[in-house]
C-alpha positions as CSV (number, residue, x, y, z in Angstrom):
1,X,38.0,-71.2,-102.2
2,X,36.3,-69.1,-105.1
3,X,38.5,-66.1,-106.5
4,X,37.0,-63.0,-105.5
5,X,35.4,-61.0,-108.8
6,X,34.8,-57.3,-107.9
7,X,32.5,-57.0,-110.6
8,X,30.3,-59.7,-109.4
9,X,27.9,-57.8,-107.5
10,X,28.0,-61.1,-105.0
11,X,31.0,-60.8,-104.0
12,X,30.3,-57.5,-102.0
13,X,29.1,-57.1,-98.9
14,X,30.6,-60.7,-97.2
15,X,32.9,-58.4,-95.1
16,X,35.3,-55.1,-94.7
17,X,38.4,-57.2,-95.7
18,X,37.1,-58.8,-98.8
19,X,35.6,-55.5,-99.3
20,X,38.9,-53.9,-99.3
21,X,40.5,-56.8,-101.7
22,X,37.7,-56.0,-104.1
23,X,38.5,-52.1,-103.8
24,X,42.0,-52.5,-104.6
25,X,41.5,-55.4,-107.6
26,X,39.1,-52.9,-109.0
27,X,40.8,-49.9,-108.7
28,X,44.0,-51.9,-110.3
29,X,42.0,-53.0,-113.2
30,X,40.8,-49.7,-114.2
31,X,44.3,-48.2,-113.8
32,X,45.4,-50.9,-116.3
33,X,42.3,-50.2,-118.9
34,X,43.4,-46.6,-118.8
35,X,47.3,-46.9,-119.5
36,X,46.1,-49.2,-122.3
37,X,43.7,-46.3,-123.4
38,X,46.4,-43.5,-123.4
39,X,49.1,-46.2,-125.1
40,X,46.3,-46.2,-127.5
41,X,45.7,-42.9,-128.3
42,X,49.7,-42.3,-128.3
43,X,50.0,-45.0,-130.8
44,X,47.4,-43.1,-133.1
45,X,48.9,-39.9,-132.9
46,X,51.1,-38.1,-135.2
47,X,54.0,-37.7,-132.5
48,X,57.2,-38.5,-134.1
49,X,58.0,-42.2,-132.9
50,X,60.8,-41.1,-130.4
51,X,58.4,-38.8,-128.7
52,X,55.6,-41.6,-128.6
53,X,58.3,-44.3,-127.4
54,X,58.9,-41.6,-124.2
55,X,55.4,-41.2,-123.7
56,X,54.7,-45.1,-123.2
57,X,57.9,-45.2,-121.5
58,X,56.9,-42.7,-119.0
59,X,53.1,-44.4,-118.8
60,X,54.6,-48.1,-118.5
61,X,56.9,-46.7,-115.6
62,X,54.4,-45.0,-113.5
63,X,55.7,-41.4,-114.6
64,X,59.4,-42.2,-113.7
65,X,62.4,-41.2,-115.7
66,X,65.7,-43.5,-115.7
């Protein structure tokens, strides 16, 4: 069976269920593309390193502290 793309505008449609797969590998993938955006930008910035190692901490852990 062919793995399920959601941006392949074919893929859309078949059914609610595949539907829903597509929903959630989409909205995955674009929650993924922004941690790697704001690791990014954290990176760049002139935080001092123990402040920037918190903040990707905190982004890499869903916002959690341990």
């Amino acid at each position: 069976m062919k793995q399920l793309n959601w941006r392949n505008p074919d893929d859309w449609g078949k059914s609610p269920l595949t539907d829903r797969a597509l929903q959630q590998n989409q909205a995955r993938d674009e929650a993924l593309e922004q941690a790697g955006e704001q690791i990014t930008n954290i990176i760049k910035s002139d935080l001092p390193q123990s402040e920037k190692e918190s903040a990707v901490w905190n982004i890499l852990n869903g916002g959690k502290n341990e």
